[in-house]
N, C-alpha and C positions, 0 to 999 in steps of 0.2 A: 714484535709487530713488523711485518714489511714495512722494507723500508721505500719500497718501491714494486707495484704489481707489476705494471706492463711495458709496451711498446710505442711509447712516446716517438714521435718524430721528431728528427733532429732538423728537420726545413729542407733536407735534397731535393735535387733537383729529380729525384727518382720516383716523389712523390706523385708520380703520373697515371693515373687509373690506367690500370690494361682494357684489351676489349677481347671479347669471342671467346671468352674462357667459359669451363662448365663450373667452376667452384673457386670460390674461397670461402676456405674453411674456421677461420679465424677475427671474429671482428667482437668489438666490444663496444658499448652503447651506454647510455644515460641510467642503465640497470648496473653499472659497475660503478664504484668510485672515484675512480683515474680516468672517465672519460662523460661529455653530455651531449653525444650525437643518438638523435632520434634516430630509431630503427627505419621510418621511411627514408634516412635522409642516406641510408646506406642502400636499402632498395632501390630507390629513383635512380641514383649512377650506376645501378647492376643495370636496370633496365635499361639506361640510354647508354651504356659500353655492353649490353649485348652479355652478361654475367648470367647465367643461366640460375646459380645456387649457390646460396648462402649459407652460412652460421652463425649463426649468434651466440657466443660462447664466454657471455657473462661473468666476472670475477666469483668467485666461492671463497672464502676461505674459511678454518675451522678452526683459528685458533682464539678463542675470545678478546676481544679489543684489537685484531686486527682491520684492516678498514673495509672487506669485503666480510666479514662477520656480521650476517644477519643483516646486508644493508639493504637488499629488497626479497623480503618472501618468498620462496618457492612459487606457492599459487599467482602473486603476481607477475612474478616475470616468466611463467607459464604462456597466461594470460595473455599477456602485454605481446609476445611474441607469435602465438599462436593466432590471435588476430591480424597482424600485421602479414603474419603468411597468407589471410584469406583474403586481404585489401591487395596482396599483388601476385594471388597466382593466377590470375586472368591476364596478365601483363607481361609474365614469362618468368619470372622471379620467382622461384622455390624457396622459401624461406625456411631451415630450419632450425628448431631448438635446442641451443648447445648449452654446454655449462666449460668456464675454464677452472678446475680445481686445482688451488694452490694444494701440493702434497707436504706433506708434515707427516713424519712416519712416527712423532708424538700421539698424534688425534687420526692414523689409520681407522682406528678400530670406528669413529665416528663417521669417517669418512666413509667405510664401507657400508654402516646402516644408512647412510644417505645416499645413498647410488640403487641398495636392494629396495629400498621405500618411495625413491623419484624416478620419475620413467623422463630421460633426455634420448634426443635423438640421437647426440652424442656427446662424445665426454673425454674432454682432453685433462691430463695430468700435467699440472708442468712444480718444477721447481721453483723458488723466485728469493730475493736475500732480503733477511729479516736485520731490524736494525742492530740484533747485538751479535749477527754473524761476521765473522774475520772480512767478507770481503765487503762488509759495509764500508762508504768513500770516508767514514772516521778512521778507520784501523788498516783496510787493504794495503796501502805502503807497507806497516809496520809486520805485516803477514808474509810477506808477499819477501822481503828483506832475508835473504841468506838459505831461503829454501830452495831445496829442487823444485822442479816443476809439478814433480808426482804430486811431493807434498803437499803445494799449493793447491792445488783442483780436487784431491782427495777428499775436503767436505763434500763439495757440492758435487761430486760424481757418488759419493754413497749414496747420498741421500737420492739422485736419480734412480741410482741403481735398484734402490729400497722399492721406488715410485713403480718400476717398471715391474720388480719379481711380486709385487702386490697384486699383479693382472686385474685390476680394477679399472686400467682407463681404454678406451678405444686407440688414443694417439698419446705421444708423450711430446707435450711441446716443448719448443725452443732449448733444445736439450744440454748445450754450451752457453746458456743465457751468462751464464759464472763471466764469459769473457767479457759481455761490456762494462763490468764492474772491475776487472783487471787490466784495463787498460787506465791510461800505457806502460803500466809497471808488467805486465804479461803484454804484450799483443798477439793477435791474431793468426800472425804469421808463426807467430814458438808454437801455439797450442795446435795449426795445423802440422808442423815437422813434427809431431807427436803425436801421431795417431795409433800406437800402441795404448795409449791412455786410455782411449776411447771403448778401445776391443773388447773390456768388461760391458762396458755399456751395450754396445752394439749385437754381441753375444745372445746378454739379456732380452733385448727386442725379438730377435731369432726364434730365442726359446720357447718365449710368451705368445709370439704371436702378434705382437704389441705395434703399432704402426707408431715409425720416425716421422716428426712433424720436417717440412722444409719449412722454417719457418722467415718471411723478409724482412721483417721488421731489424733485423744487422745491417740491411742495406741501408736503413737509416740513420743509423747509430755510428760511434767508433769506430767499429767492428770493418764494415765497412764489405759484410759479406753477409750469406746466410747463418742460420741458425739451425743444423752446423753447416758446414763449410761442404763443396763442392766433393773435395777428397772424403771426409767421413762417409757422404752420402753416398760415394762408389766405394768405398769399403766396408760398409755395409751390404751392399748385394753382392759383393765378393764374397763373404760371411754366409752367406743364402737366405740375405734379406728380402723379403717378396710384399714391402708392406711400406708404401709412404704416403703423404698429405700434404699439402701445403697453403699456408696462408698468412695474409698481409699483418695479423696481430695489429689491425688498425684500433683506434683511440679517440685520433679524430677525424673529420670530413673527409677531411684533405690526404689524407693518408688508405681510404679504401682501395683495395688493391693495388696499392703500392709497389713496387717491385715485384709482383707476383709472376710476371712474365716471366721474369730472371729464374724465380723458385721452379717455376716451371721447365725451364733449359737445366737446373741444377739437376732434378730429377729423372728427364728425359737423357741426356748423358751419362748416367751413372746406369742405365740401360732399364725406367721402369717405363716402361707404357701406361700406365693407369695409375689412380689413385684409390687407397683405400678406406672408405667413408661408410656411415651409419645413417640412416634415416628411422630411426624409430625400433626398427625390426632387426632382421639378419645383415652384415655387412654386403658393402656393394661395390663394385668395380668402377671408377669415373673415368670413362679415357680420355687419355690427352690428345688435345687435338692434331689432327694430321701435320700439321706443319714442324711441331714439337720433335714428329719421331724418327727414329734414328735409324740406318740400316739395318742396326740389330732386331729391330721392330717390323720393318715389311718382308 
């Protein structure tokens, strides 16, 4: 069982809604288990900070007795969100329908009849640590003790890596999520001097097609960065990445676009102009807005 889905706020001071952005892609609601913010109550601050478009990209998981295992229906949280997009798109708020699937390369094969049988507007894969994985806060010391660093990240980078050559999901979230679990026994700083580590991962995005999430929700955390770091995310378009996203992995209120500004300077630096998003049909380009972009842009 997770021992932990998401992207709880740690109280920063970073917790400051941005304004005049076209998207954030990542928020979780009252339809997950680790959070009980109403879907208006993340619209209403889109609309009054000027947020053009949302996602709603709800817990999934697939492993039975996990805590997003069957905890609200398909059809209701269809429903539930579908509605909510028609009460504020008079108001400038795009609402749409995400799912975030916890990957488990146990229950792929379920995973994929549930992706060819549910129509989402999008579909973020991410990885996340279950309670009898090594980097759970019971055993990560004891893991983490006398290994190299390859070692060390080598579960939770296969299992990414599994996530991503699956080509099942639109984006692949929070992709070094592993580090707020290895701090302080790993920090931040080791696993960015190690961005060799990553170059299977990143490779794999390439390949697929697969869009890097920038995810903020680090900014909240330990971590004390994004998800991943500033450097992966321009080693990656170094790579001939042409495919990122970003968002706040809000939980609660207080935390809707949170640091997204920052995700956004992460991305625009690392030389992307645009984000790459789904609404239902064929993918779409979101650009960043003018202030964002860099010389290598005009």
């Amino acid at each position: 069982m997770p021992a932990e889905l998401g992207g709880t706020s740690s109280g920063s001071s970073l917790a400051v809604p941005s304004r005049d952005l076209p998207l954030d892609s990542h928020l979780h609601t009252n339809l997950s288990p680790d959070s009980g913010v109403p879907i208006d109550e993340y619209a209403s601050q889109a609309a009054e900070n000027a947020i053009a478009e949302i996602a709603i990209t709800d817990h999934v998981d697939f492993e039975p007795g996990a805590p997003a295992f069957d905890f609200v229906p398909f059809a209701i949280r269809e429903r539930t969100v579908r509605e909510a997009a028609g009460r504020w798109a008079d108001r400038g708020v795009a609402v749409r329908f995400g799912v975030e699937i916890t990957y488990d390369s146990r229950f792929e094969g379920a995973i994929r009849e549930h992706l060819a049988t549910h129509r989402y507007d999008y579909v973020i894969g991410s990885v996340h640590v279950y309670a009898e994985s090594p980097f759970h806060s019971s055993r990560v010391a004891r893991w983490v003790e006398g290994q190299r660093l390859e070692d060390v990240v080598a579960p939770y980078f296969d299992e990414v890596e599994r996530a991503i050559r699956s080509e099942l999901f639109d984006t692949i979230g929070h992709l070094d999520f592993v580090k707020r679990y290895l701090h302080p026994y790993v920090t931040a700083a080791q696993l960015g001097a190690a961005p060799e580590l990553y170059e299977r991962l990143l490779v794999a995005l390439v390949d697929t097609g697969t869009a890097l999430e920038v995810n903020t929700s680090g900014l909240r955390q330990p971590a004390a960065e994004t998800y991943p770091s500033a450097g992966i995310v321009e080693r990656f378009q170094l790579l001939g990445g042409t495919r990122v996203c970003a968002g706040s992995d809000a939980h609660l209120a207080r935390d809707f676009s949170a640091g997204l500004e920052a995700g956004y300077r992460v991305a625009a630096a690392a030389g992307f102009g645009s984000f790459a998003f789904r609404r239902g049909g064929d993918r779409v380009a979101v650009a960043l807005p003018d202030r964002f972009r860099t010389p290598a842009h005009t």
